[in-house]
DRENLUM-40450 format. One record per residue (C-alpha): z, y negated, x; residue in one letter. Coordinates in steps of 0.001 Angstrom, whole numbers, padded with zeros to 6 digits, always signed. Example, Ala and Ser with C-alpha at 12.3 -4.5 7.8 and 13.67 -1.06 7.14 Angstrom:
REM residues 2
+007800+004500+012300A +007140+001060+013670S 
This chain:
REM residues 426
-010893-009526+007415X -009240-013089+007861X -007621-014745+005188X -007419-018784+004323X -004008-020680+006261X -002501-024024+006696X +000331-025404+007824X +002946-026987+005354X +006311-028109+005331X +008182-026262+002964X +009012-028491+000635X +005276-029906-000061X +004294-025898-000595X +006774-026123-003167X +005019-028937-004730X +002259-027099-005087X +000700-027027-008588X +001486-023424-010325X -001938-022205-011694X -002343-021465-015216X -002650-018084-016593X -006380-016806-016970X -007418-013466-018615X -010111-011132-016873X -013699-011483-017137X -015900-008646-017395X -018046-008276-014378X -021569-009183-014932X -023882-006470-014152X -025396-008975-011003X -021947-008369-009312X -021430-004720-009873X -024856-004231-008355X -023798-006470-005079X -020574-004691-004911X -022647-001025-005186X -024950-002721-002592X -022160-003550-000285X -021032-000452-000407X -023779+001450+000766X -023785+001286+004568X -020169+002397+004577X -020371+005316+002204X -023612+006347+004231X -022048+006523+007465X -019013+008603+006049X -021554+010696+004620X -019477+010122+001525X -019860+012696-001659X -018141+013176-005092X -017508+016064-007018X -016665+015340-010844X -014267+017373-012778X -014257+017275-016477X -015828+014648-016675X -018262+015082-019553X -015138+014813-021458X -015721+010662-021169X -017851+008956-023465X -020708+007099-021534X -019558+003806-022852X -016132+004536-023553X -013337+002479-021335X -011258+004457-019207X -008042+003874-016697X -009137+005032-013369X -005958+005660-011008X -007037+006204-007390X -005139+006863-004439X -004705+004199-001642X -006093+005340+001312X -007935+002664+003346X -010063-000374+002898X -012738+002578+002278X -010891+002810-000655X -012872+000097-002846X -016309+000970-002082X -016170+004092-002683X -014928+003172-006036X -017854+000729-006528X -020678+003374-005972X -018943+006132-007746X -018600+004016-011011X -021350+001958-010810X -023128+000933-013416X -019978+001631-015723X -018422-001620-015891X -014407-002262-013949X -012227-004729-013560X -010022-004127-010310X -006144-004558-010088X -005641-005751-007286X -003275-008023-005050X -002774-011945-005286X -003097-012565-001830X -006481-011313-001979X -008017-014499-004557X -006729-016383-001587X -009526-018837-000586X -012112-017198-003167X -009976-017210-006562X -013551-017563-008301X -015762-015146-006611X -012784-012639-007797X -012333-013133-010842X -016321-013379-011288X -016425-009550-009896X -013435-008716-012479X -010878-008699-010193X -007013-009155-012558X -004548-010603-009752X -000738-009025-009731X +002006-009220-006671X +002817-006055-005405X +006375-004958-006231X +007187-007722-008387X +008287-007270-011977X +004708-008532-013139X +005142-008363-017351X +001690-010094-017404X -000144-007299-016044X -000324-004763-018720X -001507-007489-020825X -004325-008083-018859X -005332-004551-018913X -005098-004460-022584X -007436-007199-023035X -010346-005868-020669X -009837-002228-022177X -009676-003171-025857X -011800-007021-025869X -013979-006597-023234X -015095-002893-023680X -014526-002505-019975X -012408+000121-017608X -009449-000666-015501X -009299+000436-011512X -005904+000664-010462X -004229+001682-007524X -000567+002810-008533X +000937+003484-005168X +000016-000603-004392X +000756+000096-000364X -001591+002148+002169X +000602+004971+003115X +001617+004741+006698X +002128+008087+007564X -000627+009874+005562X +001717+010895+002812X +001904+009593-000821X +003831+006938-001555X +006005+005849-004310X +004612+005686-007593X +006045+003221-010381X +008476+004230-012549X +006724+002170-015519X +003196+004155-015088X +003858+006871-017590X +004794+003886-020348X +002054+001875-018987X -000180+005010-019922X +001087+005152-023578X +000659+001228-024056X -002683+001374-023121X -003999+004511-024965X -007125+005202-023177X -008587+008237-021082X -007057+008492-017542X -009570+009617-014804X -007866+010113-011187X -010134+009274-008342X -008366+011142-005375X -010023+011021-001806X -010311+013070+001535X -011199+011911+004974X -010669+008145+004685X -006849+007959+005564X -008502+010004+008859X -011188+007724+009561X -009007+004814+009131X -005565+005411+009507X -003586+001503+008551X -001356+001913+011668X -005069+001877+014207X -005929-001584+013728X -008926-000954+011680X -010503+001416+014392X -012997+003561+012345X -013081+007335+013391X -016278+009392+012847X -015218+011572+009486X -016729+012685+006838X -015295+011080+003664X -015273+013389+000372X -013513+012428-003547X -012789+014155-006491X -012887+012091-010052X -011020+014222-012663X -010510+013238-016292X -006847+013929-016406X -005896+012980-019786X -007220+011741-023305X -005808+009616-025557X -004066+012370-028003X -002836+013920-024761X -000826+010626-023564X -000130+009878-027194X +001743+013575-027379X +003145+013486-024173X +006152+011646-022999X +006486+008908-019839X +008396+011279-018191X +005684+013895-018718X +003246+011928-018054X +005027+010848-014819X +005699+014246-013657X +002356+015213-013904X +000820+011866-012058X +003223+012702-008846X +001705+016454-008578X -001545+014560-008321X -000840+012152-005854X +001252+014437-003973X -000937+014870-000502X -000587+015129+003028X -003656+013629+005089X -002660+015349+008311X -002399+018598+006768X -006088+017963+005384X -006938+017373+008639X -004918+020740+010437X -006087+023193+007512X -009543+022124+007632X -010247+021653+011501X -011585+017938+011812X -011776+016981+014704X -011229+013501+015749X -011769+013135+019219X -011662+009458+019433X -009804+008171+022835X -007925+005361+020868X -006648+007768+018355X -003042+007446+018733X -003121+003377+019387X -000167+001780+017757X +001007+005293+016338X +004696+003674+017189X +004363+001380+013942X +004730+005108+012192X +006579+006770+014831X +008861+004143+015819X +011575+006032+016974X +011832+008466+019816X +013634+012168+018614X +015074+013087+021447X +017174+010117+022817X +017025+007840+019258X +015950+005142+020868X +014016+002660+018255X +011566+000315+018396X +010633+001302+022301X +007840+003579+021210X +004309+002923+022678X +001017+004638+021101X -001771+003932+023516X -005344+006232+023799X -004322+009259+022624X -000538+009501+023912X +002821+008279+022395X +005498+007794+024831X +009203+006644+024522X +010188+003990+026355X +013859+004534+026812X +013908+008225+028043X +009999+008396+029301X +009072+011397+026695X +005611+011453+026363X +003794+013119+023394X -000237+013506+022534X -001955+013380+019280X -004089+016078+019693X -007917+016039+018556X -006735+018303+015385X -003635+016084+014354X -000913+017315+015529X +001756+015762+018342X +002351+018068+021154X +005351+016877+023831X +003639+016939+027578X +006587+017712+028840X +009765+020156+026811X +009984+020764+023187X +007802+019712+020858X +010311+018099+017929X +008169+017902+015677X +004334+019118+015585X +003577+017445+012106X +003547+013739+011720X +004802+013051+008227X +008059+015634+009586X +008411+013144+012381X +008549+010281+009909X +010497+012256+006852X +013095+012664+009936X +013371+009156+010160X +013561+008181+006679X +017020+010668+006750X +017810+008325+009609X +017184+005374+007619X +019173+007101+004964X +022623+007814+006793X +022612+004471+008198X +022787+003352+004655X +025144+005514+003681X +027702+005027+006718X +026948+001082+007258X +025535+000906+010243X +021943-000053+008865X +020471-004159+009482X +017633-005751+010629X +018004-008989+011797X +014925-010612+013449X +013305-014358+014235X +010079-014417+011871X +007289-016903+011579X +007210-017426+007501X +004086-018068+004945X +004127-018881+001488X +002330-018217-001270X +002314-020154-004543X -001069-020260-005463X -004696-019025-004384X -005291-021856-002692X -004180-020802+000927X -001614-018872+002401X +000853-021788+003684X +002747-021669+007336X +006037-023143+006603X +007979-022563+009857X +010092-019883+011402X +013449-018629+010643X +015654-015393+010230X +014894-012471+008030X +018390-010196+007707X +018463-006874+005522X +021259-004593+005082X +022644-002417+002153X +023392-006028+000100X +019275-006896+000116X +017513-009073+001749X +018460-012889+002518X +015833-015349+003871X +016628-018316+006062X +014677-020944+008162X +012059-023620+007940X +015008-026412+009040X +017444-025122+006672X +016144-025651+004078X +014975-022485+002896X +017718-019754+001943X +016386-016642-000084X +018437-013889-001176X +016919-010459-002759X +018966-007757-004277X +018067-004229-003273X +017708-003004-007484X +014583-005870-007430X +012028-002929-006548X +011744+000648-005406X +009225+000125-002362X +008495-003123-000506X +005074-004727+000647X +004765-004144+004324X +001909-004224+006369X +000158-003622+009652X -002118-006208+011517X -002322-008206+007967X -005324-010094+007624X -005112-009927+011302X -002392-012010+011784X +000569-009280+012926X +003108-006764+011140X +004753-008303+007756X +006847-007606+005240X +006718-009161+001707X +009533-009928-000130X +010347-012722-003141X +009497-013164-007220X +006986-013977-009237X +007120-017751-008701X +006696-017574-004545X +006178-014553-002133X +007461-015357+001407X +004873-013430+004334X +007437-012653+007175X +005645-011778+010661X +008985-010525+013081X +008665-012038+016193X +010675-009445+018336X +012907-005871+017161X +009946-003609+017617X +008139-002001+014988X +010051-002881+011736X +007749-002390+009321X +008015+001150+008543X +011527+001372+008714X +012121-001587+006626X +010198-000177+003614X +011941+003549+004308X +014898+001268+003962X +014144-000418+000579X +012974+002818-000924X +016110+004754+000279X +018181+001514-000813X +016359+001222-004157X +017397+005141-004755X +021115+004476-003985X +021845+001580-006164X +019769+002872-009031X +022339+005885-008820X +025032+003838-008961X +024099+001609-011650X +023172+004881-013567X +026590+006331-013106X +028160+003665-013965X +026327+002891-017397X 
């Protein structure tokens, strides 16, 4: 999937007209039947099924907050057959009304920028719950996860729950972080994909229970590991391209620390600064070819490097400092190419510079707890996301190796470190 560009200068982007505020619209039922009918081919080859728990506890026509987990671009369909005919509207990312901001918002679609203080949102939510008599789909992670494993959820969800005062139903999934994995390049595997929708809580139950309840409870049900699916329950995936561009996850080599010199190609990983060489087997696991096996389990590989991530932070040592080309965003209109320039992070945020000098951003690491990164996005290269709610900048790194990964670990361990400051100091 492409999305709409053209090439600006910077300053005309910023002349852009802002768009005006619009509330939902509740899908008409013509468009939930196109997006069930869409929906089918994919599910069918997956050999999707569902299994629903508790959930004769939700009244037929009674509006409901489904939270789903964010697996792959399966992720949406199977949410449109599952629900269907019960009408949604879908939170979902700006950058996806890009070239089609009325087809969108005609299949219910409420627009938000991921990891940006968005006070709009919950608003919007409100109104298609309570006015339009229709359910919210919302995925609260926001990012794919890149190594299998849940990722962050907001800190605001539990409050978010208590504002809105409707049911919650979780729709959790299995199989379709294995048959598409983000880091593959949208290489479909053959696996089975399975969910589970569970009415997790009433109203009276959120209304009784506090955000930090609530929250405690929402991160035991998002807490998975798609590898370990895989291992416990012996799919196979025997695909030869399996471990292509695993090095966007595993991006740095365990025995000599190299970074960024990582190469996942067929169904082997090897370092290039000592010549390790490792192989995703059929099962999921990484087995060295040669020596000790560091570690068998993916997400331990990549939990390893997040404690990297994290003593470089602590000690000092941790930037990134690479040429990027840059795209901004300041309406649906098209995602604009502004120029190149030089994205820097270290322990003080992030700071922007390029298009001629005349752009110079600066981002403080309290702004968010996570950071939108990518892989291959919209098939124009690896990004990361940073900026506010008036303009999001779309930096593509033009050399340093894979980045992504260990840029979000980064924010996230950041985020962690200055909240715990600012708390201690309060």
């Amino acid at each position: 999937m492409k999305i709409k560009t053209k090439e600006m200068p910077y300053e005309e982007v910023l002349a852009q007209p802002v768009e005006a505020h619009r509330r939902p619209l509740k899908p008409r039922p013509i468009f939930r039947l196109l997006l069930k009918a869409l929906s089918v081919h994919d599910l069918k080859a997956a050999n999707f099924t569902c299994r629903k728990i508790g959930m004769e506890k939700l009244g037929k026509k009674e509006p409901c907050l489904y939270l789903m987990n964010h697996s792959s671009f399966i992720d949406l369909k199977i949410a449109a057959g599952i629900l269907y005919p019960r009408p949604f509207n879908i939170v979902c990312t700006l950058d996806g009304f890009v070239g089609k901001n009325r087809l969108m918002r005609a299949m219910g679609c409420i627009p938000t920028k991921k990891f940006v203080t968005d006070m709009v949102l919950v608003r919007d939510m409100l109104y298609a719950l309570k006015k339009l008599k229709s359910s919210v789909l919302m995925f609260p992670e926001a990012s794919y996860s890149f190594d299998g494993t849940a990722t962050p959820l907001p800190e605001s969800l539990g409050k978010c729950l208590k504002l809105l005062r409707v049911p919650v139903v979780m729709i959790r999934t299995y199989g379709a972080f294995a048959r598409d994995p983000l880091y593959n390049n949208l290489k479909l595997r053959k696996v089975d994909v399975t969910a589970d929708m569970e009415y997790l809580f009433s109203p009276e139950e959120i209304a009784s229970a506090s955000p930090e309840t609530l929250n405690e409870i929402l991160r035991e049900k998002f807490a998975f590991d798609n590898f370990r699916w895989q291992q416990e329950n012996n799919i196979k995936i025997a695909e030869a391209f399996r471990a292509d561009c695993l090095n966007r996850v595993l991006y740095k080599c365990p025995r000599c620390h190299t970074e960024g010199k990582m190469l996942g190609k067929g169904v082997t990983l090897i370092c290039g600064g000592c010549g390790k060489e490792y192989e995703l087997t059929e099962y999921g696991f990484m087995k060295a070819l040669d020596g000790n096996t560091e570690f068998a389990h993916i997400p331990d590989w990549y939990r390893w490097e997040r404690e990297c991530v994290r003593e470089e932070l602590e000690n000092g040592t941790y930037r990134l400092d690479v040429p990027v080309d840059i795209y901004l965003m300041v309406n649906t209109k098209s995602i604009y190419k502004t120029g190149t320039g030089r994205l820097v992070h270290t322990v003080e945020g992030f700071h922007l510079t390029g298009c001629n000098g005349r752009l110079d951003y600066h981002q403080k690491p309290i702004v968010s707890y996570s950071l939108y990164s990518d892989y291959y996005w919209y098939e124009i290269g690896d990004m990361i996301c940073i900026g506010n709610a008036e303009v999001l900048y779309y930096c593509f790194p033009k050399e340093g190796g894979d980045v992504a990964a260990k840029t979000r670990l980064a924010v996230e361990e950041l985020y962690k470190i200055t909240k715990k400051n600012h708390d201690n100091l309060k």
